[in-house]
N, C-alpha and C positions, 0 to 999 in steps of 0.2 A: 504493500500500500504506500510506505514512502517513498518508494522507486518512482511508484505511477505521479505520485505529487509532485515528486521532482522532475519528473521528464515534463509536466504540464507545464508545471513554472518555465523552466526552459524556455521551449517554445511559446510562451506565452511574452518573456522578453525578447525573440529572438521578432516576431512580430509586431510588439513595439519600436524597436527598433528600427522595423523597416518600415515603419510607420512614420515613423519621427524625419526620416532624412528620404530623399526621394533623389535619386541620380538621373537628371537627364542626357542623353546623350546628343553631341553633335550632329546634324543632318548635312553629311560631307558635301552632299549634292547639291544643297543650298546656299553654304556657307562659304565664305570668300575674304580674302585681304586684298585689300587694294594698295600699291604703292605707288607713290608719286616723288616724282627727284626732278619736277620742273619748274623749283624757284632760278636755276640760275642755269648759264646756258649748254646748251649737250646732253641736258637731264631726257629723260625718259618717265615712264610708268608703265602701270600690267597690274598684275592679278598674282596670288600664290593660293594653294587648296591642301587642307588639311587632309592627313592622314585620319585623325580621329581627334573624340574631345568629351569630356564631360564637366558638368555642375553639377554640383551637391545642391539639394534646394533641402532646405530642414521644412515640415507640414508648418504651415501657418506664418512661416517665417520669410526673412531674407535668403537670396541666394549666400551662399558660405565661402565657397573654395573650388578649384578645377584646374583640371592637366589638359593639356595640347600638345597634339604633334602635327607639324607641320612640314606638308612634303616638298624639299626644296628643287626637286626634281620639276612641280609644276612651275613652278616661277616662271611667266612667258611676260614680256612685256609686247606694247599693243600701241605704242605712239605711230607706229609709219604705217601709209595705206598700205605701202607694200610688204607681201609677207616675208618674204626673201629678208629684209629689212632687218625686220622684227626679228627675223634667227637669227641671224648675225650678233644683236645687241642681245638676244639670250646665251648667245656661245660665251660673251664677252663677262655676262653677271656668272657663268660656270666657274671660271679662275681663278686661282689662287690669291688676285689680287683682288677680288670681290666675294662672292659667295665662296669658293670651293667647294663646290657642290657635289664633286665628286668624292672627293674627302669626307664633309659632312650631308650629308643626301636628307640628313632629317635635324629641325631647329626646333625646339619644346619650351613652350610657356608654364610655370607651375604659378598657380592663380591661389596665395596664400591667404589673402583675407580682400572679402569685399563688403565696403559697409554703407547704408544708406545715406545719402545729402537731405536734412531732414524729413518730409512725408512726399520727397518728391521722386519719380520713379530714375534717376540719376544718382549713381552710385560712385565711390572710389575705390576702384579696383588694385592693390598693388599685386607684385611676384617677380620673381626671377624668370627671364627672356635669355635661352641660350640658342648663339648662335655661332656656326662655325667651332664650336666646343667652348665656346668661351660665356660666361653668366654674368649678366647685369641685374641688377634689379632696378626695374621700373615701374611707375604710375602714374596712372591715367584716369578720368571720369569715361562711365560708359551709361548710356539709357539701355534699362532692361525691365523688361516689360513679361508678366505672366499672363496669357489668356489662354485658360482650360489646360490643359494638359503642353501646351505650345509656349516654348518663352524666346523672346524675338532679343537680342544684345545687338548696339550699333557704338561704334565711338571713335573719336578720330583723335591720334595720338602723334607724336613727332618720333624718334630716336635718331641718337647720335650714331653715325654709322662708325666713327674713330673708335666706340667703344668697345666694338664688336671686329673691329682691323679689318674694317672694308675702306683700303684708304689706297685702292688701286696699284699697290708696290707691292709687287711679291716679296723683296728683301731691299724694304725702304733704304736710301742711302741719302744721309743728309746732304752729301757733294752733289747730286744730283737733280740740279736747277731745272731740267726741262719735269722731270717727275714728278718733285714737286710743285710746278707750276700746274702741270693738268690735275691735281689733286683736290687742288684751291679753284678750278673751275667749276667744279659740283658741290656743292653746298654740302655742309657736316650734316644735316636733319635730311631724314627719310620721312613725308608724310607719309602715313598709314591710317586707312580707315578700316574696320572690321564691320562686317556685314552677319552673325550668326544668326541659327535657329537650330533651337534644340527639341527631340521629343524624349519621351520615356521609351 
């Protein structure tokens, strides 16, 4: 009889539990990062697509916490009509002095704490952003919105691309003036806007 009471109890926390915190997951098909690098001249933009992602939504509550992987394999940028174009300046963000995408093929956000901007659906989200192997922590405000089992996240954020050694030198050399001249052509801030939608 204690046996049967304690397997009840068990289970009986193990469904609180999952009562309490609710995991959504990322809609890879839907979801999107946009990048933009045309404040200054030569810049470009496109698009990147997650591998996968979830939120922790606690019942009743604020969103919590959440992991991202991001496949850096998509990365296509989209500024030229022509498509020829547009691969060319893809091959160009694959390199060691940009992405090294072949190096790191995958770049993961852990989403440590997000908390409400008082009763209004605008949050500040911070975490560590690794890219290229390397971890920054950043933050940003994002609008996230729950309807029915659907929760829609948008946010438009900056990062410094120097932090993460996307500074176009595969093996920077301070003696080298023309290097660094093209370096200082592209602006240090990547815009980024994030477009998600999550279900259960």
């Amino acid at each position: 009889m204690l046996k049967k009471i304690t397997l009840i109890l068990v289970l009986a926390s193990f469904q609180i539990s999952a009562f309490a915190q609710q995991t959504y997951h990322l809609d890879i098909k839907k979801s999107k990062i946009l990048w933009n690098n045309r404040k200054t001249m030569g810049g470009h933009y496109g698009y990147i697509l997650f591998n996968s992602g979830t939120l922790n939504y606690p019942a009743g509550d604020d969103p919590k916490d959440g992991i991202f992987s991001i496949d850096m394999n998509s990365m296509r940028s989209t500024d030229h009509t022509e498509q020829a174009q547009n691969e060319k300046v893809d091959q160009e963000l694959r390199k060691d002095g940009y992405f090294s995408i072949d190096k790191y093929p995958t770049a993961t956000m852990i989403v440590k704490q997000i908390t409400r901007i008082g009763k209004s659906s605008i949050y500040k989200v911070s975490g560590d952003l690794t890219i290229k192997g390397i971890t920054n922590f950043i933050d940003f405000t994002a609008t996230i919105k729950k309807t029915g089992d659907v929760i829609t996240a948008t946010a438009q954020l900056e990062i410094d691309r120097l932090k993460w050694h996307i500074d176009m030198q595969t093996n920077p050399k301070s003696w080298d003036p023309f290097a660094a001249l093209a370096d200082h052509v592209i602006s240090d801030k990547i815009l980024v806007s994030l477009n998600l939608v999550f279900g259960k």
